[in-house]
Structure formats: structure tokens, C-alpha cells
N, C-alpha and C positions, 0 to 999 in steps of 0.2 A: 564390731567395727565402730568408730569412735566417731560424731560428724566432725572432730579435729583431724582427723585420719582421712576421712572420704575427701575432704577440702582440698590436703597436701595432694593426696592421690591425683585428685581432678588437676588442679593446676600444674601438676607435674604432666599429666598428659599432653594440657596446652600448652608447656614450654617444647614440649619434642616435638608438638605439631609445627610451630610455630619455627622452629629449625629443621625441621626435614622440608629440602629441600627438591627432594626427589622428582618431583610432581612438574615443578616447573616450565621446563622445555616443553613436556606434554600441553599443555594450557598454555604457555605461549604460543605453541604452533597452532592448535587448535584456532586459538584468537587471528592471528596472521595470516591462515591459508584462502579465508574467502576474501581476504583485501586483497591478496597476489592472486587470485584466479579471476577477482573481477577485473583487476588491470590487465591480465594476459588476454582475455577474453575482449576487454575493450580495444586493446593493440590492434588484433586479428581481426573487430569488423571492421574499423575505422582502414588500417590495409586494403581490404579485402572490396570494403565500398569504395574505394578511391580507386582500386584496379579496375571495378566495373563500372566505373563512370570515364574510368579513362578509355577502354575500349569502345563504350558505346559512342563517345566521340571521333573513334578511328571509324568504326563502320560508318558512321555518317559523311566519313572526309573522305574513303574508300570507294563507296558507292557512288558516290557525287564524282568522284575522280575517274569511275570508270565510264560513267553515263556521258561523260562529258565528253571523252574522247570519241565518240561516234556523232556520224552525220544521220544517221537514220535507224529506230528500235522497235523493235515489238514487244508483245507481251512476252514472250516466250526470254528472249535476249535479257528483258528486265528483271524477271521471274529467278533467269541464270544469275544476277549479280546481288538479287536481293539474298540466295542463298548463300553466299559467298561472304557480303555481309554477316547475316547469322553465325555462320559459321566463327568469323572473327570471338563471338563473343566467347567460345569453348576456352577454359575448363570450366565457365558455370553454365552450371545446367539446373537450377534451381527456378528457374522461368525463361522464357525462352522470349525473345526482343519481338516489337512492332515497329518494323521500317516502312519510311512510306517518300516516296521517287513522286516530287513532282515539278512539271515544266511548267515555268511560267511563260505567260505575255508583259512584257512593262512597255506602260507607255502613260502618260499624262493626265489620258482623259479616264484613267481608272481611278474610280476614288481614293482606296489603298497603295495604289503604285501599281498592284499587279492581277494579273487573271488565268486562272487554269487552262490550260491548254490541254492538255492529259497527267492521266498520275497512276502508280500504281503502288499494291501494298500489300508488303509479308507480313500477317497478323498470327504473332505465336505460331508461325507452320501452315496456315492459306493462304493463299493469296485472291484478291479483290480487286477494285479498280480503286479505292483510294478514298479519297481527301474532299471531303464537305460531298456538298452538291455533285461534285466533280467535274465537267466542262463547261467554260464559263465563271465557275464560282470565285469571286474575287477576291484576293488575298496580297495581306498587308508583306509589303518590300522595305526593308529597311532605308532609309534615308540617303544612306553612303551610296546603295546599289539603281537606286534610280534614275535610269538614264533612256530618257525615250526612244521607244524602238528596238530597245533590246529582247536579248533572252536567259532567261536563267534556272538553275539547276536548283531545285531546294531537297533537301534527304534530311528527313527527322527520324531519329533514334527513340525507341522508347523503350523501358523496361522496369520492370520492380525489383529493387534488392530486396531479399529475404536475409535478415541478417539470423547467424547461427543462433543464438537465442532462441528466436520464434519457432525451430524446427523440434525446439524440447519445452515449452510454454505452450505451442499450441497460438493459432490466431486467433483473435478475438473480434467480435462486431459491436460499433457503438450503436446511437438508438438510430440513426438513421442507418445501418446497414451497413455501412461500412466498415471494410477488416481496414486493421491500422498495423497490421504489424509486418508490411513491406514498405520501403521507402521507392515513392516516384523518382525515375532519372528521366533525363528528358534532354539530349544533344540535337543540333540542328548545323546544318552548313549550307549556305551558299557558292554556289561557281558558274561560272560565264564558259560556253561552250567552246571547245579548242581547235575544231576541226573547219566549222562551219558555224555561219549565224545563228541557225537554231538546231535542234533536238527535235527531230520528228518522229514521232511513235505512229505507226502503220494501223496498228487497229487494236487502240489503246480504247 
């Protein structure tokens, strides 16, 4: 064989390569399918996190909304609506919420605006009595709601989203210990009691 012969040969190969076609659609699809799985994937948390932020602001406006309508609670009473709450947040179940019910004092002579009265709080499925120090402990009332001598209903939402990601990545910890691979949510509502002055808890 002739290297005039082997030359033709070769370049005849790379003209057929060079038109077969074939291959194509394969290697474009190849190329295309992790840019369409990472936008379908982005759609679903970005969905997904704004449905659980939007409930965890329902349970807070919920809770608030049922505490409010009574003239007088216990634990037990509270314990029923913190559940009710929770429940709210189903179909995730990927963490499970810390609500936390408490009644303030406002009045002028509190540096914040406001001071615990009682509180109480469903943490992930216990429940405790609550929030800071807990009676007595003084806490900041926003500007609009301070009006001396009142009373008022605070219900803070908490929860981590776990987006679908992290359930196949695995979490990770940085050097201070912390896992980063849930996002904090964090809802809060205020309401003035509908029934009577204040919200009295029996033996909060």
C-alpha cells in the first residue's frame, strides 16, 4: 500500500466522518438535558419554598387568630392550637415547625414597648413554656402597636426548608459547625384580643 493510497484512504474517512450525521441529536441531547433538569429542579424549589413560607405565615395568623378569641387559657387549651398550627404545615414533613404563643403587657414604662406576661411553645413535637427568660422578660412591640395599657398576641413561626437537593447531596457543616443546607423561615404576627382586654393564661 502506497503512502499516496493511505493519504486518500485517511481523508476519505474524514470526509464520511465529517458528514455522518448520525450522532447528533445524541450529543445535542446529552449537552441539553442537565440545563432542562437544572431549571425543572430550580422551578420545584423555588415553588416549593414559597408554599412553605407561605403557610408558615398562615399558622402564625391562625394561631394568633384563635388565642385571640378567648378570654381565658391554659396550657393545655394552648398546647390544642399549637397543634393545629403544626398541622397546618402538612404536606411537608421534611422538618417539622417551632411555634411559639406569647402574650404581652405594653405600656410606656417598658423600654421595648413590651413584657411577657406568659408564653408558650411547640418545638418540633414538645412543648415548653417559651420565649426568653419567660415572665417578665421584656420584648420589643413594634412602633404602630404601641399603645399604653394594652394587650397583645405575638405567634412566631419557625422552620427550615430542606430543599430537594440536599436530600441527595447530603448536608454539609462549615468550620463553625454549622449545616447550611436548610434555609431559615421565620413568620411572625401580631393581634389585639377580641373578646376581652387581655388573654389570661391560668397556669402558664
Amino acid at each position: 500500500m502506497t503512502k499516496a493510497y493511505k493519504q486518500n484512504s485517511f481523508s476519505g474517512v474524514l470526509k464520511k466522518f465529517r458528514k455522518d450525521k448520525g450522532g447528533i441529536a445524541a450529543v445535542e441531547f446529552a449537552l441539553i438535558v442537565p440545563l432542562l433538569l437544572a431549571l425543572y429542579l430550580g422551578t420545584v424549589e423555588i415553588s416549593t419554598g414559597v408554599t412553605v413560607n407561605k403557610r408558615a405565615a398562615r399558622v402564625a395568623s391562625t394561631v394568633a387568630d384563635l388565642v385571640t378569641q378567648q378570654q381565658e387559657v391554659d396550657k393545655k387549651t394552648l398546647d390544642s392550637m399549637l397543634e393545629i398550627g403544626a398541622a397546618i404545615m402538612y404536606p411537608y414533613t421534611a422538618d417539622k415547625p417551632r411555634i411559639t404563643i406569647v402574650g404581652v403587657d405594653v405600656r410606656d414604662k417598658h423600654p421595648d414597648g413590651g413584657e411577657i406576661i406568659w408564653s408558650r411553645r411547640y418545638d418540633k413535637g414538645k412543648f415548653d413554656g417559651g420565649f426568653g427568660s419567660g415572665k417578665g422578660t421584656k420584648i420589643a412591640v413594634p412602633e404602630r402597636l404601641r399603645i399604653d395599657g394594652t394587650f397583645l398576641v405575638k405567634v412566631i413561626t419557625e422552620i427550615e426548608y430542606r430543599p430537594i437537593v440536599t436530600w441527595v447531596l447530603g448536608s454539609k457543616t462549615d468550620a463553625g459547625g454549622n449545616t447550611y443546607t436548610a434555609l431559615d423561615m421565620s413568620e411572625e404576627y401580631w393581634l389585639r384580643p377580641r373578646i376581652a382586654d387581655t388573654v389570661t393564661c391560668t397556669n402558664c
